[in-house]
C-alpha positions, 0 to 999 in steps of 0.5 A: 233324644237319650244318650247310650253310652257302651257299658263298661267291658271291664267292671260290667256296672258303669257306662263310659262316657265321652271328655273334651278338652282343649288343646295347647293352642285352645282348640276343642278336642272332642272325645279325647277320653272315654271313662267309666261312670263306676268309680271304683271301676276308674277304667278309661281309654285317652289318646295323648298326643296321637297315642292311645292310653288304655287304663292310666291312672285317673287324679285330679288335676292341681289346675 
């Protein structure tokens, strides 16, 4: 079965794609981003501690 992934409503060339992480206690939490495949795109939409994030600065993480 393939995977569709909605196309990116702001750059109209990448698809956002579905992250995980793991929460404070190690607990999995699905789908907590969704971010655009187009990297000069960088647009993506996260919940942070129940709050929805729409367009935050993408950076790597120092860990």
């Amino acid at each position: 079965m393939e995977n569709i992934y909605p196309e990116c409503q702001k750059c109209a060339t990448g698809v956002l794609v579905p992250l995980s992480d793991y929460g404070r206690d190690g607990a999995t939490i699905q789908y907590k981003a969704w971010v655009c495949t187009n990297p000069n795109c960088g647009f993506n939409i996260r919940i942070d501690n129940g709050e929805l994030s729409i367009g935050r600065s993408i950076s790597h993480s120092k860990k």
